[in-house]
MOPAC internal coordinates of N, CA, C and O (Angstrom, degrees):
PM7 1SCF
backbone

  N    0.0000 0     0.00 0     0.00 0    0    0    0
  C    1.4437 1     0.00 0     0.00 0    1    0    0
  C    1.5170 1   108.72 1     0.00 0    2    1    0
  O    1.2310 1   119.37 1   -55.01 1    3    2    1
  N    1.4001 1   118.80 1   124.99 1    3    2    1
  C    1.2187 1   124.52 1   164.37 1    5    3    2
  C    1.6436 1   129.16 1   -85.96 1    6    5    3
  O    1.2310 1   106.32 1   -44.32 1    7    6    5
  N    0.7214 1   143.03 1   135.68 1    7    6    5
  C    1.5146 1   150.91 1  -167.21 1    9    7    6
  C    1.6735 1   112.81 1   -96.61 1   10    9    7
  O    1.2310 1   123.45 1   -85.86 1   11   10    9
  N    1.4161 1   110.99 1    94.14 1   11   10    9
  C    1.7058 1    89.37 1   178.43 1   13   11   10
  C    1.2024 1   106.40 1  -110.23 1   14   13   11
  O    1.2310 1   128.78 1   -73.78 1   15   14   13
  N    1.5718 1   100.69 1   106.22 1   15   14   13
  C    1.4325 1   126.88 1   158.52 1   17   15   14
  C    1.5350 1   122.31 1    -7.05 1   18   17   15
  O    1.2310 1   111.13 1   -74.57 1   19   18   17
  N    0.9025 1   134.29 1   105.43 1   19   18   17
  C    1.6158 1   136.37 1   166.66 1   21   19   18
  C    1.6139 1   131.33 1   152.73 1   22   21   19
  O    1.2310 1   119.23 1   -28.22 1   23   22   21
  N    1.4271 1   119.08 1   151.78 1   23   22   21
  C    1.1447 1   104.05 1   177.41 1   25   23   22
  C    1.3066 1   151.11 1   -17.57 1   26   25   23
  O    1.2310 1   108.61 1   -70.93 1   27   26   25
  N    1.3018 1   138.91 1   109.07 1   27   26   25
  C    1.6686 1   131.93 1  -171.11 1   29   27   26
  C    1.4250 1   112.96 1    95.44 1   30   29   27
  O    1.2310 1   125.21 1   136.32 1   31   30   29
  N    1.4259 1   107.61 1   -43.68 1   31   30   29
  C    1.4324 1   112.49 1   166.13 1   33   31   30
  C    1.4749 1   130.20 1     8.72 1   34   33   31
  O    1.2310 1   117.74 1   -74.56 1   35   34   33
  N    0.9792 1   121.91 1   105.44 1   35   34   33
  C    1.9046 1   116.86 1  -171.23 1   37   35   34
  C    2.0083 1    94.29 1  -154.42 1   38   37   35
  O    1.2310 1   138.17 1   -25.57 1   39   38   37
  N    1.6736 1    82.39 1   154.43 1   39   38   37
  C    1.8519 1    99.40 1   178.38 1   41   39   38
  C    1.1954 1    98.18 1  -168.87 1   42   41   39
  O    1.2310 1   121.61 1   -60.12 1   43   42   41
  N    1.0435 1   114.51 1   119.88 1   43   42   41
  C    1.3749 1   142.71 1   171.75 1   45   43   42
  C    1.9971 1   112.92 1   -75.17 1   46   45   43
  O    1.2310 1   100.28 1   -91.68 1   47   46   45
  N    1.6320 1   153.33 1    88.32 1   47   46   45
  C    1.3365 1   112.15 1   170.00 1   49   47   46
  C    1.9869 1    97.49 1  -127.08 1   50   49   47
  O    1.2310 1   125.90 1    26.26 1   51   50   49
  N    1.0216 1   106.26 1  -153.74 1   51   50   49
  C    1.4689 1   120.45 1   169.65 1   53   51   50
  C    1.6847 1   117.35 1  -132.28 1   54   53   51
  O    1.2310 1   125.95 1   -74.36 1   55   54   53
  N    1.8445 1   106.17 1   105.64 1   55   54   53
  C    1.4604 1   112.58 1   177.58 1   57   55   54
  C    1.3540 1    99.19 1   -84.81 1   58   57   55
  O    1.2310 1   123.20 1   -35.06 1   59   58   57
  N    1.4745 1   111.46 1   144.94 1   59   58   57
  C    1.1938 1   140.58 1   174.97 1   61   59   58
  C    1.3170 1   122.28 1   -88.16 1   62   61   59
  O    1.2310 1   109.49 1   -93.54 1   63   62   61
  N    1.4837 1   137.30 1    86.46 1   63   62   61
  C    1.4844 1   136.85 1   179.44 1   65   63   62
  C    1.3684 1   108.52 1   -67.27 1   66   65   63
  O    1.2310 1   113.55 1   -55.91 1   67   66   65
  N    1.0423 1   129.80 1   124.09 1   67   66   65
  C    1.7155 1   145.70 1  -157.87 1   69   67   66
  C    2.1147 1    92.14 1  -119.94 1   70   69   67
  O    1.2310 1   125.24 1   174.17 1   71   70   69
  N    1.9440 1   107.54 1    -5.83 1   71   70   69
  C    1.2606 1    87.19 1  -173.09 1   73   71   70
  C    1.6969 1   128.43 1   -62.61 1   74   73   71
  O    1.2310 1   120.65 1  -163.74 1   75   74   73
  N    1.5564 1   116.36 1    16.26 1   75   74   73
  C    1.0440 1   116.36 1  -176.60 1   77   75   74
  C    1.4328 1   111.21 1  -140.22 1   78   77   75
  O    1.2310 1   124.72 1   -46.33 1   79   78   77
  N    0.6835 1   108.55 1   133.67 1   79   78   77
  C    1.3682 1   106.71 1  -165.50 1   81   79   78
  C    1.7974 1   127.27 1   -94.30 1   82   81   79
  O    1.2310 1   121.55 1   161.73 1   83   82   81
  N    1.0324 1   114.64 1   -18.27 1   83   82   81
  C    1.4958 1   134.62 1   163.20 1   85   83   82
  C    1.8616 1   108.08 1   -56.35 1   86   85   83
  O    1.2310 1   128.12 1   130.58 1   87   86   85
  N    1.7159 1   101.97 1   -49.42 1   87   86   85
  C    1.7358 1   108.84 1  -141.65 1   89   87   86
  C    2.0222 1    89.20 1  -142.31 1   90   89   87
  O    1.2310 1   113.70 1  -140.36 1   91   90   89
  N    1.7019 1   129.52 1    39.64 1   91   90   89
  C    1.0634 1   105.49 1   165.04 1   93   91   90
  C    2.0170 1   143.16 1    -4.49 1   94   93   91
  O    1.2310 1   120.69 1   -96.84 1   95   94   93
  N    1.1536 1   116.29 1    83.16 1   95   94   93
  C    1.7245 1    95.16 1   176.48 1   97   95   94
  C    1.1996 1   129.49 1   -72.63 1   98   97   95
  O    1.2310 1   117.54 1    13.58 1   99   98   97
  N    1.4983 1   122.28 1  -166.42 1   99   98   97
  C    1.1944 1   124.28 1  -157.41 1  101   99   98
  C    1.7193 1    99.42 1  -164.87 1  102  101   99
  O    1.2310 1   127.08 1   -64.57 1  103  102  101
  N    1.3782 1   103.99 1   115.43 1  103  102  101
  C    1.4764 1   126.50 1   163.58 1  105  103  102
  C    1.2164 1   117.81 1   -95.39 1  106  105  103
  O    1.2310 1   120.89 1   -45.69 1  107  106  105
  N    1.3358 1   115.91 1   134.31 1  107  106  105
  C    1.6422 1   126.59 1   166.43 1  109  107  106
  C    1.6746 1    93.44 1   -85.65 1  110  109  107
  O    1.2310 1   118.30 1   -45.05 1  111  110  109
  N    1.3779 1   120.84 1   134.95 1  111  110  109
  C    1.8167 1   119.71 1   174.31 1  113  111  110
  C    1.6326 1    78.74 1  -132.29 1  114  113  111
  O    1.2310 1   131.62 1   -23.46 1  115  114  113
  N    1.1223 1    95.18 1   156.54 1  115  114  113
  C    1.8449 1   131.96 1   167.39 1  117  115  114
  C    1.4411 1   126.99 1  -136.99 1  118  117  115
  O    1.2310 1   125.82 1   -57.19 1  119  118  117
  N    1.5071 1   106.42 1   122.81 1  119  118  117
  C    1.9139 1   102.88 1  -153.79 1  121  119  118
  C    1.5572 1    84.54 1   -98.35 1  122  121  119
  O    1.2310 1   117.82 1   -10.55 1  123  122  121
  N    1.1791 1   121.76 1   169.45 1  123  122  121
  C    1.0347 1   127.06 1   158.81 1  125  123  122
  C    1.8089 1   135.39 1  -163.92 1  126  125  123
  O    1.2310 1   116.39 1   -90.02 1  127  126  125
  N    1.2657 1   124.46 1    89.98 1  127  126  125
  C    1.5525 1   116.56 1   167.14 1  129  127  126
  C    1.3538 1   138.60 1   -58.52 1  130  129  127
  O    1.2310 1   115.71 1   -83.86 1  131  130  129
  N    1.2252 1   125.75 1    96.14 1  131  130  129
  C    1.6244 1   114.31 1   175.39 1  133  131  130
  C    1.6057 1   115.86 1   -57.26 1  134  133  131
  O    1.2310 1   134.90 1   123.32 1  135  134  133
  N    1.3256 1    88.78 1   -56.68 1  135  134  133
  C    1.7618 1   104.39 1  -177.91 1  137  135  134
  C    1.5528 1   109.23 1  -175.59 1  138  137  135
  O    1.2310 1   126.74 1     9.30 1  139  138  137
  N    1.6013 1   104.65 1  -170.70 1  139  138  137
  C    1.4742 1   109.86 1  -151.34 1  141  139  138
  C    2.0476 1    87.34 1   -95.80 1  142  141  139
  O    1.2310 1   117.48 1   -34.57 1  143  142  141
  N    0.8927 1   122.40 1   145.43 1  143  142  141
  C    1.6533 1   117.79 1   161.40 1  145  143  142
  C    1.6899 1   102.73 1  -141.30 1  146  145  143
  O    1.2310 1   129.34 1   -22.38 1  147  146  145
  N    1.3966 1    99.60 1   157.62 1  147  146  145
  C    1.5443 1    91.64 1   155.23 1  149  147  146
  C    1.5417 1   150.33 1  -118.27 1  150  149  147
  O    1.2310 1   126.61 1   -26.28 1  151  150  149
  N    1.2259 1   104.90 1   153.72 1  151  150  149
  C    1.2378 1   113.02 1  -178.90 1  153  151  150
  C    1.3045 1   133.75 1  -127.50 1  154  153  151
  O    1.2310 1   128.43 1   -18.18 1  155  154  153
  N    1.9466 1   101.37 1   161.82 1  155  154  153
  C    1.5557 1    94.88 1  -154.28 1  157  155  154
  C    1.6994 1   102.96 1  -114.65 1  158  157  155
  O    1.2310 1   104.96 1   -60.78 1  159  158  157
  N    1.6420 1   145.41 1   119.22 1  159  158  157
  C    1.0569 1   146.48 1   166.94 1  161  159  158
  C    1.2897 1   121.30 1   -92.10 1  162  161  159
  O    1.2310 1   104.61 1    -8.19 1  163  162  161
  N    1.4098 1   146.03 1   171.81 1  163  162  161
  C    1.3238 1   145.62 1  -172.58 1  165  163  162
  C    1.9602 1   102.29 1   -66.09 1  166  165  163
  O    1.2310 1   118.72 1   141.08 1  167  166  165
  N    1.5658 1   120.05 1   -38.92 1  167  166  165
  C    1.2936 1   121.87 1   153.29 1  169  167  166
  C    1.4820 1   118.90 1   -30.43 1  170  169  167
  O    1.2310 1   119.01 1   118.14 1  171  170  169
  N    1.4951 1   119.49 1   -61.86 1  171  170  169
  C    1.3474 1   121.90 1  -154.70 1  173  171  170
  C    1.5803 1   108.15 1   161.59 1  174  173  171
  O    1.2310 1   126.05 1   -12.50 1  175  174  173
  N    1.4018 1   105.98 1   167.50 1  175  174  173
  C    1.4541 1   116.78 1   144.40 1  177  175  174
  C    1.1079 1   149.57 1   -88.82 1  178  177  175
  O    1.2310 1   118.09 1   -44.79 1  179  178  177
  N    1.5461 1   121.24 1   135.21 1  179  178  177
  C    1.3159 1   113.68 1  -158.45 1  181  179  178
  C    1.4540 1   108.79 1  -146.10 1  182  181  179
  O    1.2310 1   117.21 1   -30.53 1  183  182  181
  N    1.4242 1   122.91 1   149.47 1  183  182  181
  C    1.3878 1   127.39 1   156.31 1  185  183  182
  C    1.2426 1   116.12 1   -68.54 1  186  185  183
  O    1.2310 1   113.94 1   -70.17 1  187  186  185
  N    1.6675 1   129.08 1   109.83 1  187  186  185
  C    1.2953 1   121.75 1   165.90 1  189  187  186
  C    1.3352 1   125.16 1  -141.19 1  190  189  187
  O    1.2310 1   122.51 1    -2.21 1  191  190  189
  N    1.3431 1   112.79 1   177.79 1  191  190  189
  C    1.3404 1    91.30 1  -171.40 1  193  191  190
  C    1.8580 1   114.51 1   -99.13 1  194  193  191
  O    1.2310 1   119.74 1   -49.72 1  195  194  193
  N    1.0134 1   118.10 1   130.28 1  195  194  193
  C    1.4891 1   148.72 1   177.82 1  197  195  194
  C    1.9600 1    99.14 1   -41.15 1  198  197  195
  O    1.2310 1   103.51 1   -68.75 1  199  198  197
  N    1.2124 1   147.93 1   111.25 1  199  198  197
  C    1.3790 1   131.74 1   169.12 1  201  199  198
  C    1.8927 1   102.06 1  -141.80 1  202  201  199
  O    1.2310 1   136.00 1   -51.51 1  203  202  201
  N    1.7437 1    86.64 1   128.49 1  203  202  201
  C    1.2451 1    97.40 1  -177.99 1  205  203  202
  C    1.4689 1   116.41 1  -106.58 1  206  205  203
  O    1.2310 1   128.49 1   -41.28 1  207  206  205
  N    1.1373 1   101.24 1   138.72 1  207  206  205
  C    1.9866 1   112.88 1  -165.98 1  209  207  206
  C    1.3641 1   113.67 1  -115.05 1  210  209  207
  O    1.2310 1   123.29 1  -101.37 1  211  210  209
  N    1.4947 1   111.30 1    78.63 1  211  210  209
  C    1.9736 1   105.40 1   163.61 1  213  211  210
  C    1.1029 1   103.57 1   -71.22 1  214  213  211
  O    1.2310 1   128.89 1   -44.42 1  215  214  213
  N    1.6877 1   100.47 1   135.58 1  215  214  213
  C    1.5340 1   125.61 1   155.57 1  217  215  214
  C    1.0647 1   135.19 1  -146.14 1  218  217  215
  O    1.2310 1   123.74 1   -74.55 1  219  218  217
  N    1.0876 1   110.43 1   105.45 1  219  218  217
  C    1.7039 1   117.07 1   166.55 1  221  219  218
  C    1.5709 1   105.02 1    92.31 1  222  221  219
  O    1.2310 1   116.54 1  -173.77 1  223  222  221
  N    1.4739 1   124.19 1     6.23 1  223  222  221
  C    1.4911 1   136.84 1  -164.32 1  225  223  222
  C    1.4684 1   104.21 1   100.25 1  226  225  223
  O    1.2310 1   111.26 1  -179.83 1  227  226  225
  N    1.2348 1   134.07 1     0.17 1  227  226  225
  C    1.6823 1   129.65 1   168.21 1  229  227  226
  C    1.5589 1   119.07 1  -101.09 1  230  229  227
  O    1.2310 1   123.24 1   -67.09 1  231  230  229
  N    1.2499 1   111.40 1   112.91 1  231  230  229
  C    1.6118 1   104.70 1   175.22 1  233  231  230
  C    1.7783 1   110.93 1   -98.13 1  234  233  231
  O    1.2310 1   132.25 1   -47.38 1  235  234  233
  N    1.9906 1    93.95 1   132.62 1  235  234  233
  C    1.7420 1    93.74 1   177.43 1  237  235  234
  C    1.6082 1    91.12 1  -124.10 1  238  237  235
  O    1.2310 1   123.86 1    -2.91 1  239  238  237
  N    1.1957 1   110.19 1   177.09 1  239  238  237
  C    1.4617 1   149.79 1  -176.48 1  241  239  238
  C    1.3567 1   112.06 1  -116.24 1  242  241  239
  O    1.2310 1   132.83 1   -53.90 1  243  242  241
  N    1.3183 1    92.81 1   126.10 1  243  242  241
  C    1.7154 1    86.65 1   155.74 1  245  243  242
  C    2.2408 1   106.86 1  -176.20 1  246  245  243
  O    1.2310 1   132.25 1   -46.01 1  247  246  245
  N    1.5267 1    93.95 1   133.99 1  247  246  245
  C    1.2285 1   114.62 1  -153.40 1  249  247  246
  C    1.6042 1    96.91 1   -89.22 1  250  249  247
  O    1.2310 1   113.69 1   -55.25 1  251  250  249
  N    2.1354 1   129.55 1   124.75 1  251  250  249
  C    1.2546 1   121.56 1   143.00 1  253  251  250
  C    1.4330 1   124.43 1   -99.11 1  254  253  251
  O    1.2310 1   128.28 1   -40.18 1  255  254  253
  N    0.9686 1   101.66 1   139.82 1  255  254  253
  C    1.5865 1   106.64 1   148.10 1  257  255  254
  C    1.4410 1   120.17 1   -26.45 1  258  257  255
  O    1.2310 1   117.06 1   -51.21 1  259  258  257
  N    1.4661 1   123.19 1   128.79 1  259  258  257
  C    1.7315 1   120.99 1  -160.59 1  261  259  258
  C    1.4069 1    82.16 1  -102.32 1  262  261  259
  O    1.2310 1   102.49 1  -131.11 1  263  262  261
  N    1.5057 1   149.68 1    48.89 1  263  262  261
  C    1.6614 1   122.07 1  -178.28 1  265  263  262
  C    1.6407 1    67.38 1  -120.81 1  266  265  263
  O    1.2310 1   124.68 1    10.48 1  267  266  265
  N    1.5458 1   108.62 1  -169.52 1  267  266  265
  C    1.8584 1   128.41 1   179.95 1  269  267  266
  C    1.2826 1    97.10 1   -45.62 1  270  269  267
  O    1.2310 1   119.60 1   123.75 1  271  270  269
  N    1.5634 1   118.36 1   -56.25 1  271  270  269
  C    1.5373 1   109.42 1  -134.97 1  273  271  270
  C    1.9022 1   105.85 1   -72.15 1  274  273  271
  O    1.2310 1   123.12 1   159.64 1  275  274  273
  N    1.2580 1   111.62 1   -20.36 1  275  274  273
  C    1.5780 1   131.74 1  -146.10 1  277  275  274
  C    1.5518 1   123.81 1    -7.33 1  278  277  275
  O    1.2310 1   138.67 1  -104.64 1  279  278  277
  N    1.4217 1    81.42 1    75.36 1  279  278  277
  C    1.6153 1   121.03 1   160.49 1  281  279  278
  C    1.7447 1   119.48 1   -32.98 1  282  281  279
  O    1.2310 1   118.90 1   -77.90 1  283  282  281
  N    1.2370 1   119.71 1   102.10 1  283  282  281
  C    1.3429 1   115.46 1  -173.83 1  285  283  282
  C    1.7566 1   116.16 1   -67.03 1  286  285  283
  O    1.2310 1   118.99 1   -63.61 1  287  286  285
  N    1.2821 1   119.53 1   116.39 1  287  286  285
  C    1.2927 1   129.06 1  -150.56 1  289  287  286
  C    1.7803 1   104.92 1   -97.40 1  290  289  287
  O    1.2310 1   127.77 1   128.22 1  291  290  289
  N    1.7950 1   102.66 1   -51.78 1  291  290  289
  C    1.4135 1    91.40 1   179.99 1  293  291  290
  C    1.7437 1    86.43 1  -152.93 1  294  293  291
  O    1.2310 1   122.58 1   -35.27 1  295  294  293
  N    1.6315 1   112.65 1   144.73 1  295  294  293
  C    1.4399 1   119.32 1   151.20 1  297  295  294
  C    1.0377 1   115.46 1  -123.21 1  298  297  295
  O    1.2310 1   116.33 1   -13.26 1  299  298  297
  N    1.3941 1   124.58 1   166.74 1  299  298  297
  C    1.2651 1   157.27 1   156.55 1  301  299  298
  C    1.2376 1   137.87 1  -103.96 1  302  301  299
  O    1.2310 1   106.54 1   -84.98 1  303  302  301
  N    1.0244 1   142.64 1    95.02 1  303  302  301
  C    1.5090 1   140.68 1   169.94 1  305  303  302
  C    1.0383 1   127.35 1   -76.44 1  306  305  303
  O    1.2310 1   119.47 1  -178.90 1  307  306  305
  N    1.2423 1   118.61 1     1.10 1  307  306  305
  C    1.8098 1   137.01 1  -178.88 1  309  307  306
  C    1.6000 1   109.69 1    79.32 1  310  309  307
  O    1.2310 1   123.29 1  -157.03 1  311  310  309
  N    1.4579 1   111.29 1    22.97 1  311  310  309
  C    1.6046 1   100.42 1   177.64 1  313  311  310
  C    1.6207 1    87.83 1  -168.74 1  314  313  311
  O    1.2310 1   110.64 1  -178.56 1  315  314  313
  N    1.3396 1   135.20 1     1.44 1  315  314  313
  C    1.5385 1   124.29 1  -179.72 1  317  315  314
  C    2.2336 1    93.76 1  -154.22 1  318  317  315
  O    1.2310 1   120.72 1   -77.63 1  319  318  317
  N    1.0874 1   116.24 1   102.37 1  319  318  317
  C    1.4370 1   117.41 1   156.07 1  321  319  318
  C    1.5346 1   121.06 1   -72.41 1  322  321  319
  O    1.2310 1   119.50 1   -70.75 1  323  322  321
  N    1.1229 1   118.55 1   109.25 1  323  322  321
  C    1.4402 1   126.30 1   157.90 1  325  323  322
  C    1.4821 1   122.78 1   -73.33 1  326  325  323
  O    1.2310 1   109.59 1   -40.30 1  327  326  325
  N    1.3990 1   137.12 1   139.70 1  327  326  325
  C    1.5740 1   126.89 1  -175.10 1  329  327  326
  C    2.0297 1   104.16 1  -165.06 1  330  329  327
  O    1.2310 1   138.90 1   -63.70 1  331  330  329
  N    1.2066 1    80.96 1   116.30 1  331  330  329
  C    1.8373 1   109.87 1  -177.49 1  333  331  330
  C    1.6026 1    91.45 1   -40.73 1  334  333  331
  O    1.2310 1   119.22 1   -56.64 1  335  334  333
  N    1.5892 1   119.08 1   123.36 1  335  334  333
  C    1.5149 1   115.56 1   170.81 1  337  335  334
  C    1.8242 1   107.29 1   -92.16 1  338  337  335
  O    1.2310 1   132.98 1   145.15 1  339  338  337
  N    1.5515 1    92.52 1   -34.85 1  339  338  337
  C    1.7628 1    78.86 1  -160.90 1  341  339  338
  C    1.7347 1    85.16 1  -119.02 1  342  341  339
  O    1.2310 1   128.40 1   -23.43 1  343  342  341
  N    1.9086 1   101.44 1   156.57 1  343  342  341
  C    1.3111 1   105.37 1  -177.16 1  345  343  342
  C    1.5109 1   122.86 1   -81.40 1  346  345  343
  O    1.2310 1   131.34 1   -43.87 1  347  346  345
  N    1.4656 1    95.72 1   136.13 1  347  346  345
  C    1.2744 1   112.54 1  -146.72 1  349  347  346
  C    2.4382 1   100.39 1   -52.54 1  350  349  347
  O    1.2310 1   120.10 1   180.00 1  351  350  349

């Protein structure tokens, strides 16, 4: 799955957990961009874009960089924050 970056941005698919091997499952996830805001990590500050990820009944976060490369800056899973120290 590719991600195209930008306002409104949304994709709906179903990942397949293979962690079992008898009975494969199946998640419905939903991506979603409102818009770009910024944010600040132990790296720096940055304009990026904001994308929200339902899954399976869990919603995470997680912020890129809006230039080509879009460098994952900080996530959230709602119980562990990740955050870019050195610039990318």
């Amino acid at each position: 799955l590719t991600i195209a970056f930008g306002d409104g941005y949304e994709k709906n698919y179903t990942d397949v957990l293979a962690c079992t091997l008898s009975q494969p499952g199946k998640i419905n996830v939903s991506l979603k961009i409102d818009e770009r805001e910024e944010v600040t990590v132990p790296a720096g500050t940055y304009d990026a874009w904001h994308l929200e990820i339902d899954s399976g009944g869990e919603t995470q976060h997680a912020w890129y960089t809006t230039d080509d490369k879009h460098t994952l800056l900080k996530y959230d899973n709602g119980e562990s924050t990740f955050e870019l120290t050195d610039a990318p």
